[in-house]
ChimeraX commands (.cxc) that place a marker at each C-alpha (Angstrom):
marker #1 position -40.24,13.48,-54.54 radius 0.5
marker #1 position -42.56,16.21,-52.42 radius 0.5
marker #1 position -46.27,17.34,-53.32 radius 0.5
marker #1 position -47.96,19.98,-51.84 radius 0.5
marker #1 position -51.65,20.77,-51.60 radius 0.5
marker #1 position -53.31,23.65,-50.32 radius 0.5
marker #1 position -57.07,24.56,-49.09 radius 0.5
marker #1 position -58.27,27.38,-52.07 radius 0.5
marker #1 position -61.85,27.42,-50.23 radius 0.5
marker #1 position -64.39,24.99,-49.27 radius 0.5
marker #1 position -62.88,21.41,-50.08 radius 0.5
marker #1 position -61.65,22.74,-53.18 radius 0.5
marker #1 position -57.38,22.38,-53.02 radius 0.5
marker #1 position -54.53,22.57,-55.36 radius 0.5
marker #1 position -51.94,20.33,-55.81 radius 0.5
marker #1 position -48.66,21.57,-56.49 radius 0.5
marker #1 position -45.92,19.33,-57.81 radius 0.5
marker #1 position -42.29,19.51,-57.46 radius 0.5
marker #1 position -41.61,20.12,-61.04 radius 0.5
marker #1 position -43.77,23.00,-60.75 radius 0.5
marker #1 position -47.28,21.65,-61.84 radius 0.5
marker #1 position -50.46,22.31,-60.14 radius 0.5
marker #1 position -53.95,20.57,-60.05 radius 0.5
marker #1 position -56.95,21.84,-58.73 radius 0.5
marker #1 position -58.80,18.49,-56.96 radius 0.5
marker #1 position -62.65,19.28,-55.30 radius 0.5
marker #1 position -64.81,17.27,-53.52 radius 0.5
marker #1 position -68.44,16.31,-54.71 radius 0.5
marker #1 position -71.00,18.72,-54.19 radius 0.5
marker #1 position -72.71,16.45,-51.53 radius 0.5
marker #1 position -69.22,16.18,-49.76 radius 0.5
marker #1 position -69.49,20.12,-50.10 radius 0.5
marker #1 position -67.60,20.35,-52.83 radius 0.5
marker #1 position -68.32,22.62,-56.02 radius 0.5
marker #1 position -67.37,20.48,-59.07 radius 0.5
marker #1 position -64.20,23.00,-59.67 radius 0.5
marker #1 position -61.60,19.95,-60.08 radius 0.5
marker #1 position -60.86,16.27,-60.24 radius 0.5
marker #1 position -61.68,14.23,-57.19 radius 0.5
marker #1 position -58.93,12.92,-55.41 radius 0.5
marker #1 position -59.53,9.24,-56.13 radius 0.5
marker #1 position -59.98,9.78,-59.70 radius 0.5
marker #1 position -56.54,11.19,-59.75 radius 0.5
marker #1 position -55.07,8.25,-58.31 radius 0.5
marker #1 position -57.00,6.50,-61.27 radius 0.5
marker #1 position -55.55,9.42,-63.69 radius 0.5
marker #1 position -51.95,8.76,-61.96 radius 0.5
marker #1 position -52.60,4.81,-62.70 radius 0.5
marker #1 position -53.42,5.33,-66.41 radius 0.5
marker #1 position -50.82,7.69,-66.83 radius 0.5
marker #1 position -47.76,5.48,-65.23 radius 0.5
marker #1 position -48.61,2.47,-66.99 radius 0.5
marker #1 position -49.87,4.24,-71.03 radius 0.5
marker #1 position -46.24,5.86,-70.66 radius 0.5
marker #1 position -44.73,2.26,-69.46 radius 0.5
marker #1 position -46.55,0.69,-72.95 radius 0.5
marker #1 position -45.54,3.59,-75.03 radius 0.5
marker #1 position -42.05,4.04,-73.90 radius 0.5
marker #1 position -41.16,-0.10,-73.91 radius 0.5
marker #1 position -43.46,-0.50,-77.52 radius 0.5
marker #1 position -40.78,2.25,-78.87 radius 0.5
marker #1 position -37.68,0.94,-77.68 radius 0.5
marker #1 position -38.36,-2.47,-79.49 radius 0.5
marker #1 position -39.21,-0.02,-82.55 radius 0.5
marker #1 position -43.10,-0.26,-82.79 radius 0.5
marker #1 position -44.37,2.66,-84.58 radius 0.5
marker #1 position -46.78,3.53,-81.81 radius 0.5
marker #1 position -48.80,7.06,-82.73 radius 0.5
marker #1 position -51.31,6.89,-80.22 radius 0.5
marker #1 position -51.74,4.91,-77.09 radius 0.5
marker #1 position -54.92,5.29,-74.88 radius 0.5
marker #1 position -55.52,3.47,-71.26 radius 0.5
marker #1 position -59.81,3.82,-70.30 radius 0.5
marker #1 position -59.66,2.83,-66.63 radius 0.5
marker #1 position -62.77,1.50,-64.81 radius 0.5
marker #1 position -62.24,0.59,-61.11 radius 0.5
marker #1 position -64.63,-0.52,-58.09 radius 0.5
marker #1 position -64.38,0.81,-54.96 radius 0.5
marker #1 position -65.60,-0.73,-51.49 radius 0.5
marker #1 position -69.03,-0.03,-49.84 radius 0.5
marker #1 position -67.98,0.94,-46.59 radius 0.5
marker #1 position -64.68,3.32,-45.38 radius 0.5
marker #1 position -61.80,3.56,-46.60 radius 0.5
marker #1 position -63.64,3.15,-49.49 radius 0.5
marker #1 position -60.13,1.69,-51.37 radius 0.5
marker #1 position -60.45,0.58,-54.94 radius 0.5
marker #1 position -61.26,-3.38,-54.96 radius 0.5
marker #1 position -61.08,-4.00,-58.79 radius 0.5
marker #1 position -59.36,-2.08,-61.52 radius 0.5
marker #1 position -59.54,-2.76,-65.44 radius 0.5
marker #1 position -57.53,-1.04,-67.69 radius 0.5
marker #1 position -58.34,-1.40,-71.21 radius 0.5
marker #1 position -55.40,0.03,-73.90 radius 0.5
marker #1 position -56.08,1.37,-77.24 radius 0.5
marker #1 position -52.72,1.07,-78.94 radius 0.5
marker #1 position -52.48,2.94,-82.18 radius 0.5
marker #1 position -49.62,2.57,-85.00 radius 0.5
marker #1 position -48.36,1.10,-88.08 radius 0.5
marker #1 position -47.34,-2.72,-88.23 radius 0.5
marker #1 position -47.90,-3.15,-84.73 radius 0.5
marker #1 position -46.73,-6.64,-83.66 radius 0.5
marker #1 position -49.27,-7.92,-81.23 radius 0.5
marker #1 position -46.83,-10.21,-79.01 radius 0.5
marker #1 position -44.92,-6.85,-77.96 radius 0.5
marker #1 position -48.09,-5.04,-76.73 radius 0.5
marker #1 position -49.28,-7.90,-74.79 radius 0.5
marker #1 position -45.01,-8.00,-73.82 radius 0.5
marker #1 position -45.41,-3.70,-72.70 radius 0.5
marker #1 position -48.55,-4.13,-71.45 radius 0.5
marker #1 position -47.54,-7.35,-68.70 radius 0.5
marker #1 position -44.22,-5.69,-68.00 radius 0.5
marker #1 position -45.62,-2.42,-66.93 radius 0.5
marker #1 position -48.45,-3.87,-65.08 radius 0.5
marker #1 position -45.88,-6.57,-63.37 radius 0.5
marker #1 position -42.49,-4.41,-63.09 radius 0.5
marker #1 position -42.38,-1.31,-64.17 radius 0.5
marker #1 position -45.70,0.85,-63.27 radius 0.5
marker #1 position -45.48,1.64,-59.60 radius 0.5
marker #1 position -48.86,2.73,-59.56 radius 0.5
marker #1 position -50.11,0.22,-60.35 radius 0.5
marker #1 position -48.07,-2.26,-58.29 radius 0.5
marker #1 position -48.99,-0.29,-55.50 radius 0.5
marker #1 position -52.87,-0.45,-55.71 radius 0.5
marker #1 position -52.56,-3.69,-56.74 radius 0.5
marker #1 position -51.98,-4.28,-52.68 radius 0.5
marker #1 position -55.43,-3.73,-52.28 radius 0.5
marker #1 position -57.05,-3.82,-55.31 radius 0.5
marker #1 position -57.51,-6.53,-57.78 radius 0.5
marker #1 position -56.09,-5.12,-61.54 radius 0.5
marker #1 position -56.65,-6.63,-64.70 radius 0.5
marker #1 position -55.66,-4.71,-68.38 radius 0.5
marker #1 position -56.53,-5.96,-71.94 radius 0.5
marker #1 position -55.53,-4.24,-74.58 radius 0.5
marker #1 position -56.90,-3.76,-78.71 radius 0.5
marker #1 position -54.53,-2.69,-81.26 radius 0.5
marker #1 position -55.54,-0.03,-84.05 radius 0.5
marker #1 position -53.98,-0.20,-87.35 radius 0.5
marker #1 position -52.35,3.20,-88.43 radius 0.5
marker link #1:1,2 radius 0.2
marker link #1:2,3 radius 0.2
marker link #1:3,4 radius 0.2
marker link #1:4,5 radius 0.2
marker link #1:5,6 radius 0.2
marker link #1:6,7 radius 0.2
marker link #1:7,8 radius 0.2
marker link #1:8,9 radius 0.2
marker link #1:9,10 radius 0.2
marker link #1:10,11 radius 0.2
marker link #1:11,12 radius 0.2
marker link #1:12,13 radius 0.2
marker link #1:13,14 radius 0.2
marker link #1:14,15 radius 0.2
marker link #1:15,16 radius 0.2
marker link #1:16,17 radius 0.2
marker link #1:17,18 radius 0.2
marker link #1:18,19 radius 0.2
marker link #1:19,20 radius 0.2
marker link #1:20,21 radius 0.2
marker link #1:21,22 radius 0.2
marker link #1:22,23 radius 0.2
marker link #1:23,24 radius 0.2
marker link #1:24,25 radius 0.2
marker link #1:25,26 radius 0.2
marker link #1:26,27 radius 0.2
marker link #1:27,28 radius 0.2
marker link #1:28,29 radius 0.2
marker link #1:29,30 radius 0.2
marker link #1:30,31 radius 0.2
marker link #1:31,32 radius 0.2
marker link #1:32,33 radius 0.2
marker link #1:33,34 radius 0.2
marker link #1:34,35 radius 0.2
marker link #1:35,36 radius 0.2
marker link #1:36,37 radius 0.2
marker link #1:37,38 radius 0.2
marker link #1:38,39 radius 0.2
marker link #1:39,40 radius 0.2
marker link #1:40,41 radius 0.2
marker link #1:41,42 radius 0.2
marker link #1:42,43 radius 0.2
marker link #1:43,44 radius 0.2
marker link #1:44,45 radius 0.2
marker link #1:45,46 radius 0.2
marker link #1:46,47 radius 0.2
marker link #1:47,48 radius 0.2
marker link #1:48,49 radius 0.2
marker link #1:49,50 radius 0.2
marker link #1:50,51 radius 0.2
marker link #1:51,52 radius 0.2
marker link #1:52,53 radius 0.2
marker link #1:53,54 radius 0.2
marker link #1:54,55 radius 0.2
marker link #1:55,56 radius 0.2
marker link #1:56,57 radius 0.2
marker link #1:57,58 radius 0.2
marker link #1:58,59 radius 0.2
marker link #1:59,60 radius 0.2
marker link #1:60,61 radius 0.2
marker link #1:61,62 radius 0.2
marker link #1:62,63 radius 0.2
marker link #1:63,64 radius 0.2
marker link #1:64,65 radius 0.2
marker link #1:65,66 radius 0.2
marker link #1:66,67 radius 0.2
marker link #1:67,68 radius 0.2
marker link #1:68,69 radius 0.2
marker link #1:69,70 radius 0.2
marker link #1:70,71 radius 0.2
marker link #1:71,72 radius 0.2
marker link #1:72,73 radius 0.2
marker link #1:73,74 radius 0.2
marker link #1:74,75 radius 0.2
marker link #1:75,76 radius 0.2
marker link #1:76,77 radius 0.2
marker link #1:77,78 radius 0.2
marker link #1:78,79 radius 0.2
marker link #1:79,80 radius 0.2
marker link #1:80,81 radius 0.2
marker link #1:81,82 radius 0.2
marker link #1:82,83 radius 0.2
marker link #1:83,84 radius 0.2
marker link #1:84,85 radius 0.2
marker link #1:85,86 radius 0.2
marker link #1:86,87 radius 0.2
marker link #1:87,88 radius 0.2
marker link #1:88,89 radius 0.2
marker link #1:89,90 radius 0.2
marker link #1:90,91 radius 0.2
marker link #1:91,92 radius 0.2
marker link #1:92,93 radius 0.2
marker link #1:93,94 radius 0.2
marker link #1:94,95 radius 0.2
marker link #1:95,96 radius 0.2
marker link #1:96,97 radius 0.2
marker link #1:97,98 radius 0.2
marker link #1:98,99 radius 0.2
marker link #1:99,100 radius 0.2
marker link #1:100,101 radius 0.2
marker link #1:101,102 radius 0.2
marker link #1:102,103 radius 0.2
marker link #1:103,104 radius 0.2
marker link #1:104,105 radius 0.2
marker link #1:105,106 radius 0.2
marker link #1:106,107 radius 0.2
marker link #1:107,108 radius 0.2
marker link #1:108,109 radius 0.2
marker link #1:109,110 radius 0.2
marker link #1:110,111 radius 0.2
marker link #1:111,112 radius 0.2
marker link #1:112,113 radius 0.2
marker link #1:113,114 radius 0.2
marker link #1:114,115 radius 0.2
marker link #1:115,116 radius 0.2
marker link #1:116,117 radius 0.2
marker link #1:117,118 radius 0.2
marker link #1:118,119 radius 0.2
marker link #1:119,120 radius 0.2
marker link #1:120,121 radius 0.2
marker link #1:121,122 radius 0.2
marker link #1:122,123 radius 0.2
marker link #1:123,124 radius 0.2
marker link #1:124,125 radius 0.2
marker link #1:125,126 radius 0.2
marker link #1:126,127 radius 0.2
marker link #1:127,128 radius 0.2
marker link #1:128,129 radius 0.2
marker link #1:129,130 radius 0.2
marker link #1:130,131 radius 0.2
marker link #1:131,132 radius 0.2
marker link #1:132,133 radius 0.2
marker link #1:133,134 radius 0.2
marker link #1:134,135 radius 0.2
marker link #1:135,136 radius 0.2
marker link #1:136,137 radius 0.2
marker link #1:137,138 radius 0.2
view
């Protein structure tokens, strides 16, 4: 997998991806940023949400859930002092469909967080993650 990112001006930069998708990430404005993008820790946040809500998704369809909308809000802590890394991490899914059975959600939701969601496995090095989860009926 490669990445590239590249100074636009200021500490404003795009991201490129390798399948050809770009991301424009900016610092705060008291960092001398100008609010034109995502910070850079949010999208590891963003990249954390997104790994593990496709995870739930994905494994809640293969065991034939009728999933139609699945939604991972994401509130994390990060450390006083630099490297300010995230210390705590909650993610809280919204799962959406019709007849859900709640024993397979909690099932997706424990086997992305413990094997399949590399994001998250990787912060988890430093950060303490915990996830809950509601389901919606359809």
């Amino acid at each position: 997998m490669k990445a590239r990112v590249k100074l636009i001006e200021g500490v404003s930069f795009v991201g490129q991806s390798e399948s050809g998708h770009s991301v424009v990430m900016d610092g705060a404005p008291e960092s001398g940023g100008k609010n034109l993008g995502v910070r850079p820790m949010e999208m590891l946040l963003l990249g954390l949400g997104g790994c593990s809500a496709f995870d739930v998704v994905h494994i809640l369809r293969k065991s034939r859930q009728q999933v139609t909308d699945c939604v991972a809000d994401i509130n994390a802590e990060r450390a006083d002092t630099d490297p300010k890394v995230f210390t705590k991490i909650h993610v809280h899914f919204t799962v959406t469909g019709k007849e859900l059975d709640r024993k397979r959600v909690e099932q997706a939701v424990h086997l992305s967080a413990d094997k399949y969601c590399s994001a998250s496995i990787m912060l988890g090095k430093s950060a303490v993650i915990t996830h809950d989860f509601e389901i919606v009926p359809d």
